[in-house]
C-alpha positions as CSV (number, residue, x, y, z in Angstrom):
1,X,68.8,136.3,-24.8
2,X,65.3,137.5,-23.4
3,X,63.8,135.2,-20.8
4,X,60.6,135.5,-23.0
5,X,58.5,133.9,-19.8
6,X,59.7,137.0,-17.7
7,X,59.2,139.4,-20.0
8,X,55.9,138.5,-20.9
9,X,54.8,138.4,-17.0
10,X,56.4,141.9,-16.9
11,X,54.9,142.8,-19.8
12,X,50.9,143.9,-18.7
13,X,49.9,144.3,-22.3
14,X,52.2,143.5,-25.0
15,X,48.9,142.6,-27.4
16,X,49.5,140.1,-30.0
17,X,52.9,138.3,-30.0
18,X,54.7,135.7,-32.5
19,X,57.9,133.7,-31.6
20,X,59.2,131.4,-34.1
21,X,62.4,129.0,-33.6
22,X,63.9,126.1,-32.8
23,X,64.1,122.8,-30.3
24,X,67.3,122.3,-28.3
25,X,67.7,119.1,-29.9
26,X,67.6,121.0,-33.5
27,X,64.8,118.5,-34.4
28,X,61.6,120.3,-34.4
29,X,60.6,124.1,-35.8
30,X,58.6,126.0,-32.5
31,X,55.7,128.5,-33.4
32,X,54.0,130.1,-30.9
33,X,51.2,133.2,-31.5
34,X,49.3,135.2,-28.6
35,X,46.1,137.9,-28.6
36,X,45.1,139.9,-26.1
37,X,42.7,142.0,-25.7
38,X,41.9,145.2,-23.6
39,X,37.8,146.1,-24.7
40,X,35.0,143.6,-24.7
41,X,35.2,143.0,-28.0
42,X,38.5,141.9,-28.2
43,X,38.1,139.4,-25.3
44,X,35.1,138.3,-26.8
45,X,37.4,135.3,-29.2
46,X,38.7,131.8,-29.0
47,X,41.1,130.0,-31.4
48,X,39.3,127.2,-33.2
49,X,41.5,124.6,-35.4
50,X,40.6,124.7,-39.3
51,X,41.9,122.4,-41.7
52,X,45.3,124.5,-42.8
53,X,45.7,125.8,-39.3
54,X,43.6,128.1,-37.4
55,X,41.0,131.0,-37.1
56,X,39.9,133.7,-34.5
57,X,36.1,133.4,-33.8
58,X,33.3,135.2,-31.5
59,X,32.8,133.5,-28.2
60,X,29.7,135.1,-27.9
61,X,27.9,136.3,-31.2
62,X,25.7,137.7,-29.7
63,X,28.2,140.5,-28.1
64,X,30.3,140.9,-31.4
65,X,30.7,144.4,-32.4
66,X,33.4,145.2,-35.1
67,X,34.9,142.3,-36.6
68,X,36.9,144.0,-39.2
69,X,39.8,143.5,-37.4
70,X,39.7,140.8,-35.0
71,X,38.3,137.7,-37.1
72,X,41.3,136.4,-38.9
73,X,43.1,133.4,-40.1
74,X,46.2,134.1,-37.5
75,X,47.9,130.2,-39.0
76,X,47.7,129.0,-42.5
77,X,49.6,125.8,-43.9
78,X,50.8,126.3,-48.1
79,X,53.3,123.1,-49.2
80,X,54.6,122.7,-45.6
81,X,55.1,126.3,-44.9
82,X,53.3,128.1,-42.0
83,X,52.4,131.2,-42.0
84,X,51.4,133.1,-38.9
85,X,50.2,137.0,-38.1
86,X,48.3,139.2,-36.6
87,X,45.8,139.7,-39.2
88,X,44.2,139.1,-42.2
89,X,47.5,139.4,-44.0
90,X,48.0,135.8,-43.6
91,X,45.6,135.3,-46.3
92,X,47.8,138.4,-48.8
93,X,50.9,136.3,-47.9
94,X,49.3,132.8,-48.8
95,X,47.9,134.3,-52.1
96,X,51.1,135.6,-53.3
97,X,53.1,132.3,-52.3
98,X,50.6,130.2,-54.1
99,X,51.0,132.2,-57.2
100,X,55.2,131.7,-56.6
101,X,56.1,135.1,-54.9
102,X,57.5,135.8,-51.7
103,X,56.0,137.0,-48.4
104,X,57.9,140.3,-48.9
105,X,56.0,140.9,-52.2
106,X,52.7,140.4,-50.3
107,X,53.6,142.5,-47.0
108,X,54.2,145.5,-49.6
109,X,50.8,145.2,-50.5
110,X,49.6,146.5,-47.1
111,X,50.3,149.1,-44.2
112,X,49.2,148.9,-40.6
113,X,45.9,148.3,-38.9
114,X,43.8,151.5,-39.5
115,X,43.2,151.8,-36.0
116,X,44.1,155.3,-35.0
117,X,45.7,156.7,-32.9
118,X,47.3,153.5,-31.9
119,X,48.1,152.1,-35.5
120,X,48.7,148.7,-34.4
121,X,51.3,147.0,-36.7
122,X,51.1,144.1,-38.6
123,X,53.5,141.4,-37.4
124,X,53.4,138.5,-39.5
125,X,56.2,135.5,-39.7
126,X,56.9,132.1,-42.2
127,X,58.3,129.0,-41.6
128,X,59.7,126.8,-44.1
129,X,59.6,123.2,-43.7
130,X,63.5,123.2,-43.4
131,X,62.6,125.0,-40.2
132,X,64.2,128.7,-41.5
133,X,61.8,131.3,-40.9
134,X,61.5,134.8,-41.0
135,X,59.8,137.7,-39.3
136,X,58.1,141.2,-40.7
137,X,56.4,143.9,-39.1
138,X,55.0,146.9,-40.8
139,X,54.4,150.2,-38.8
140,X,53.7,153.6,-38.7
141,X,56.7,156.2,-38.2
142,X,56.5,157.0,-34.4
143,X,52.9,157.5,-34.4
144,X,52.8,159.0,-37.9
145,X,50.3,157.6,-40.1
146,X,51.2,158.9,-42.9
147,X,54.5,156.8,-43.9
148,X,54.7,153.6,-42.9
149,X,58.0,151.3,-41.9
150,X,58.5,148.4,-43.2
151,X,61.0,145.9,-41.8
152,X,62.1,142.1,-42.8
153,X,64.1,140.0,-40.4
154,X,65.3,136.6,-42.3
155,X,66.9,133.4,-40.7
156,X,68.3,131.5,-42.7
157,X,70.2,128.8,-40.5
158,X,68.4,128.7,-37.0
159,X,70.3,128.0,-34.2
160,X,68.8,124.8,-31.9
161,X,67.4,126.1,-28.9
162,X,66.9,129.9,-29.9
163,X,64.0,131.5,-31.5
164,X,62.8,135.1,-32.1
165,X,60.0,137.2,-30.7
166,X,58.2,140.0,-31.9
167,X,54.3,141.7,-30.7
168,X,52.3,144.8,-31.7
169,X,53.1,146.7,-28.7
170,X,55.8,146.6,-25.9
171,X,53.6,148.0,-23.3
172,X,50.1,149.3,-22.2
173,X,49.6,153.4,-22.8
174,X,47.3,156.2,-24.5
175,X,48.0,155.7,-27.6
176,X,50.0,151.9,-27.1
177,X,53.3,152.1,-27.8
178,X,54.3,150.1,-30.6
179,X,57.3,147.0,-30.9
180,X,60.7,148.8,-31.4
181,X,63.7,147.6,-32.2
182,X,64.4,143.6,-33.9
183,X,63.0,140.7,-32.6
184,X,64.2,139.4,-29.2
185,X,66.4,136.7,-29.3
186,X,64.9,134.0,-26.5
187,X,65.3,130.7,-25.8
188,X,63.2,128.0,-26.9
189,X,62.5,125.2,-24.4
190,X,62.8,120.9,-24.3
191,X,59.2,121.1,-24.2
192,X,56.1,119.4,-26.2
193,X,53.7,121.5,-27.7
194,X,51.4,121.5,-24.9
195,X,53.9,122.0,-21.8
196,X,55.6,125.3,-23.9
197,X,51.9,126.6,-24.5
198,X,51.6,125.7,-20.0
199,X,54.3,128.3,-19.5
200,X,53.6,130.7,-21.9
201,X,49.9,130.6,-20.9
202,X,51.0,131.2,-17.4
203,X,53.2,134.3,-17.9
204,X,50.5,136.2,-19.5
205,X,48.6,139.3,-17.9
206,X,45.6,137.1,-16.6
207,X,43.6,140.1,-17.0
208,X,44.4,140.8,-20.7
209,X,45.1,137.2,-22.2
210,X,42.8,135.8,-24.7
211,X,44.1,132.5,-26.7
212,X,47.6,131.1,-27.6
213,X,48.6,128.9,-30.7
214,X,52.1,126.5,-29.6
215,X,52.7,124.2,-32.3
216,X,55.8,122.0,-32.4
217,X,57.0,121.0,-36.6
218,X,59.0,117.5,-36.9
219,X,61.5,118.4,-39.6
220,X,62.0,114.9,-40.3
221,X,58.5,114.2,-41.7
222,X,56.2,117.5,-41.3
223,X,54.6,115.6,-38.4
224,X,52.8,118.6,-36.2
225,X,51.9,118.8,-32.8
226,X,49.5,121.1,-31.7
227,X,47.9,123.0,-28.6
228,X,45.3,125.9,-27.7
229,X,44.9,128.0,-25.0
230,X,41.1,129.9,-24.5
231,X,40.5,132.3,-21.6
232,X,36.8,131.7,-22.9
233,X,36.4,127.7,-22.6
C-alpha cells in the first residue's frame, strides 16, 4: 500500500484529493477530501459545515473572482449515503440517487472541468452506510479535450484498515498532469476524526493547502464524527 502521509508530503501539488475506507477495527467508514489551491482565488475558501455536510465558501468576498468552479457542495448526506467530489457534481449525483438511479447514471451526465489546458477531472466518490464505497473520475484523454475517460472503481466488501485514494492531479506542471492509473490502496489509521485530519493536515504542501474534510461513520448507528481544517481561520 501507499503511505498516503508520504506521498502527500512528496507530493507539492496534487490539488484536490478524496480517500475513502475503512478503521482497523472494521467499525467505522473513513472519508477524507482535500483542496488546494495555486492562484489567489483558489486560496481564497474555507469549508463551512451545512446541514447534509459541507460547502466551499469565499474567505474574503471581497477578493472573489470566478466562482464557477470553486464554490461547491464537496459533501452531501442522501438516506445515510455520503457523497463527496471535487465539484458541483455532488449535487448531479444526489439528484439522480434521489430519484432511485445510481451515481454512474449521474457521472455520465458530465465531463471534466472546462478549464483548459489543464482539464482538471472530476473525482467524485459514495459511501454507503454499510461502509462499501466506490470511487469515479472522469477525464480528458491525455490532454485531449475532445473525448473524455470515464472510469468507475467499486468496493464492495472493504477490507478493515485499508482505504483508497484518488486527486485531480499527481503533480505540479504547465499544463498539471492529471491522476493516472486506479486509486492508491493506503492504509487507514486507529485514529479519531480529528487526529487523522492532524496528520493529513500536516503532510500537505503548506504553501498550497487550503481546507480538509476527515469524517469518521459508526456503522453500528450512522453516528458521525467530524473535523475541518482552514489555512484561512
Amino acid at each position: 500500500m501507499t503511505d498516503l502521509n508520504a506521498y502527500l508530503r512528496e507530493t507539492s501539488y496534487p490539488g484536490r484529493g478524496i480517500v475513502l475506507g475503512r478503521t482497523p477495527d472494521n467499525q467505522r467508514a473513513a472519508i477524507a477530501y482535500f483542496i488546494m489551491g495555486r492562484s489567489a482565488n483558489s486560496r481564497n475558501r474555507i469549508f463551512e459545515a451545512t446541514e447534509d455536510g459541507i460547502r466551499t465558501k469565499a474567505y474574503d468576498e471581497s477578493k472573489m473572482e470566478d466562482p464557477s468552479l470553486i464554490i461547491y457542495h464537496p459533501v452531501r448526506i442522501l438516506d445515510g449515503a455520503t457523497i463527496v467530489t471535487n465539484g458541483d457534481q455532488t449535487d448531479t449525483i444526489r439528484d439522480a440517487m434521489a430519484q432511485g438511479k445510481c451515481y454512474r447514471h449521474a457521472l455520465k451526465t458530465r465531463t471534466f472541468e472546462p478549464d483548459g489546458p489543464n482539464w482538471t477531472p472530476r473525482i467524485s466518490g459514495v459511501v454507503d452506510p454499510d461502509g462499501s464505497y466506490v470511487l469515479s473520475i472522469l477525464k480528458s484523454l491525455e490532454g485531449d479535450p475532445s473525448c473524455c475517460c470515464r472510469y468507475f472503481y467499486e468496493y464492495e466488501a472493504p477490507k478493515a484498515g485499508v482505504g483508497h485514494f484518488i486527486s485531480t492531479y499527481q503533480g505540479d506542471g504547465n499544463p498539471l498532469p492529471s491522476f493516472a492509473g486506479e486509486p492508491k490502496a493506503v492504509a487507514i489509521p486507529d485514529a479519531t476524526a480529528e487526529q487523522w485530519a492532524d496528520a493529513l493536515w500536516e503532510s500537505l504542501n503548506p504553501d498550497n493547502k487550503v481546507s480538509l474534510f476527515v469524517q469518521m461513520i459508526r456503522l453500528a448507528d450512522g453516528a458521525r464524527e467530524t473535523a475541518l481544517r482552514n489555512q484561512n481561520r
